[in-house]
N, C-alpha and C positions, 0 to 999 in steps of 0.2 A: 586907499582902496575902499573904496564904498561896499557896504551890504550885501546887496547880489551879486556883485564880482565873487564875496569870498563865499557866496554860498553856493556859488556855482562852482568855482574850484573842488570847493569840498564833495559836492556831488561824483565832479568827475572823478576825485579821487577815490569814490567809492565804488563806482563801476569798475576802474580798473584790478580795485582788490576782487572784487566778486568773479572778473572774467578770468584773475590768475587763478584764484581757488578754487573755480570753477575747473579747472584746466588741469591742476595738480590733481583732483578728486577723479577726474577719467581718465588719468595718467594710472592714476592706483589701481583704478577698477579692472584696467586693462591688465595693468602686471598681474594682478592677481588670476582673473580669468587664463592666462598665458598660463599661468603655475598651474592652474585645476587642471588647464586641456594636457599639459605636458604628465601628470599625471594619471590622468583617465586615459589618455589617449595612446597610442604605438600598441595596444593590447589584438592578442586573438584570443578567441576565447572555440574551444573545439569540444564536441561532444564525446565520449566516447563510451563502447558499453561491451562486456567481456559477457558470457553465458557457458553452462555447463549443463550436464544432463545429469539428474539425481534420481534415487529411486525411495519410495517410502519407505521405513522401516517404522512406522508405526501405525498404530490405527485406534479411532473411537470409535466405536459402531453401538449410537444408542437405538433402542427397539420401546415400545410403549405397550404394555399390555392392557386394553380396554372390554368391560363390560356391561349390560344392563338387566336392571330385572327390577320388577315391583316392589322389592324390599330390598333395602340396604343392605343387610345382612347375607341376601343372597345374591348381590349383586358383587359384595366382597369374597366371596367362596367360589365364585364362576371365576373373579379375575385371578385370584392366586394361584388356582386349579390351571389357569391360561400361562403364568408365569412358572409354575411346574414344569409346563408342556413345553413352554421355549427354553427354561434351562437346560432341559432330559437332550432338546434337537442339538442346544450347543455342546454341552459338554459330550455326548455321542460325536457329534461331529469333529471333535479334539480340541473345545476350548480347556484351558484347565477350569477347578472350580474357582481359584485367585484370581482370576484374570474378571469373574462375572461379579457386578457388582447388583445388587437387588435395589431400590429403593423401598420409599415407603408409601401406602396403598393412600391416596386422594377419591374422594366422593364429595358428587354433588346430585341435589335435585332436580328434576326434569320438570318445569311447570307448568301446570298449563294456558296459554293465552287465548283470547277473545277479545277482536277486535283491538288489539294490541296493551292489553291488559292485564297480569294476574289473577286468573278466578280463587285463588287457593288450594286449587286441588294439583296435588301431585302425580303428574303422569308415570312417572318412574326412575330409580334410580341408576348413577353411572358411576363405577369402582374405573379407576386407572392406577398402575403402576409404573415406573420405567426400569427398565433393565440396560445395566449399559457394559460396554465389552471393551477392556483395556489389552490389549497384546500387541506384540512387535512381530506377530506371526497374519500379515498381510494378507497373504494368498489365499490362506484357511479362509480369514475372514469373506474375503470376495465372494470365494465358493458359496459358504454358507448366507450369504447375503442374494446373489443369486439365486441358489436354490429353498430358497425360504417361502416359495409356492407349494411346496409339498406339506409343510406344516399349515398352514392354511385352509388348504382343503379340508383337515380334520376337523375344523370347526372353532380352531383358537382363531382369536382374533388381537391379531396382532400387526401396529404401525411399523412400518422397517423406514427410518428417518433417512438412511446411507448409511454406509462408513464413510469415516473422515481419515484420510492418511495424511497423515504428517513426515516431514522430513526430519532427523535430532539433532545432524550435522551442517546447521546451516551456518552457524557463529565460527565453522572453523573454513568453512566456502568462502566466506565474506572476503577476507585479506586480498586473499588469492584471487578471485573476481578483480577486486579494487585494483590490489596490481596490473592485471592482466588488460584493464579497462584503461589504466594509465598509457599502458604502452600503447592500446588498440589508438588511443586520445593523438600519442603522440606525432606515429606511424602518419594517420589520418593528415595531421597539422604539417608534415613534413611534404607528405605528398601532395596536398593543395596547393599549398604557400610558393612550392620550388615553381608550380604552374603559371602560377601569376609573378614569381620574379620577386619572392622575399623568402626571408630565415626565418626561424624558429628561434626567437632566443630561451632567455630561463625561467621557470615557470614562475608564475607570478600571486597566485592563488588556483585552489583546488575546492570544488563543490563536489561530494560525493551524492548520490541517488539513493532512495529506499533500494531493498531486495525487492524481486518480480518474480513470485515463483507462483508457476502455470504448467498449463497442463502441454504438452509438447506439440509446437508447431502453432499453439496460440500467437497470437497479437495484442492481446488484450494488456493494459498497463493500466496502474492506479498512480497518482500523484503523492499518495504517503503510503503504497506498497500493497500489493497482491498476494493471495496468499491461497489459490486454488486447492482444496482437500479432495477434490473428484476422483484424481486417479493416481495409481501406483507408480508410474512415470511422471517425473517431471523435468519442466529446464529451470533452473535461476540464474537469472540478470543480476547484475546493476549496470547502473550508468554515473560516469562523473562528468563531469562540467572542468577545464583546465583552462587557464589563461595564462596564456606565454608570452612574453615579450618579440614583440616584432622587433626583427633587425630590417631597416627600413636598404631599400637598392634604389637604385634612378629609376624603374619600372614601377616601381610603388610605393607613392608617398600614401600610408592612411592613417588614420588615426584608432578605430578600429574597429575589427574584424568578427564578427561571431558567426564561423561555421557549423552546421549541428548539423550531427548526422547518424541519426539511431540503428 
């Protein structure tokens, strides 16, 4: 056997190893792929989301007392004189005196500009305080929040920022939501699936949602949760996310499914 006879043999025997191992390597890739899809796939995946209606039992109601005058001094004796006048209105009104919390008095200069500059001269001074109001007695607060024009008139000057009502019992809400949201998830999944001619199998993974607490009859959702302080009535949501194992029928071969439905 001459020279290139045998280096042609050898050749071709290299091709043929390349085109088995070629062969065996998308044989693999396939089983493998087969294993991921059988995995990932036969899934539903169903949205579900339960809601209640709650009422605040709390509330922060902070107020800012603000004033000015030519001298510091008398610009600090105008505002405490003003934070008098708003304690006298709450505690008349039935805050207790525990419930009001006083801050401490902030000042600054009033300067004056030209042509967008400091001249050094001081136009006059600004005293502020805040006042802030802790209670689980809501309604007073509302009142006195509303009517907090009558104080006013008298010549205090005084910011009313809102009250903020809060919910306490939201951490004992939550379970009971999540349950309630599993069942809405599941209901939902059953009555879709039976439409198109497939089962419900076991659940397979569970995503729960932030809480959504708003103001009643809102729409409004946040992506890492809501937390509306406007008003004394509220609803809280959640929503979970549930993936069930599809039990596949001859109407429905898929691989899967994500209904969502808020």
């Amino acid at each position: 056997m001459d020279t290139f006879e045998h280096n042609q043999r050898k050749l071709i025997a290299w091709i043929a190893a390349a085109v088995i191992l070629a062969a065996g390597i998308w044989q693999g890739l396939r089983l493998v792929g087969e294993g991921m899809a059988a995995r990932s796939g036969n899934a539903i995946t169903i949205t579900g989301q339960a809601k209640t209606s709650a009422t605040a039992d709390k509330v922060v109601w902070i107020l800012n007392a603000q004033e000015n005058s030519k001298n510091v001094g008398a610009a600090v004796q105008k505002v405490e004189n003003s934070v008098k006048a708003l304690k006298d209105y709450l505690t008349k009104g039935g805050i207790a005196e525990e419930a009001i919390e006083v801050g401490g008095v902030n000042t600054y200069a009033n300067n004056e500009y030209k042509n967008g500059n400091m001249t050094g001269v001081i136009l006059s001074y600004t005293a502020n305080q805040n006042v802030t109001v802790r209670t689980e007695d809501v309604e007073k607060v509302k009142g006195l929040s509303n009517g907090i024009g009558a104080l006013l008139q008298t010549g205090v000057n005084v910011n009313n920022y809102g009250p903020q009502y809060y919910v306490s019992n939201l951490a004992k809400l939550r379970p009971q939501l999540l349950a309630d949201a599993m069942k809405d998830a599941k209901l939902r999944g059953e009555t879709m699936t039976k439409a198109v001619g497939t089962k419900l199998g076991p659940v397979m993974a569970v995503t729960g949602g932030p809480v959504q607490v708003t103001a009643p009859d809102s729409t409004d959702i946040s992506a890492g949760g809501m937390y509306d302080t406007t008003t004394i009535p509220k609803t809280v949501s959640v929503t979970v996310s549930v993936s069930f194992k599809d039990r596949k029928s001859t109407r429905l071969n898929s691989s899967h499914i994500t209904i969502s439905y808020a």
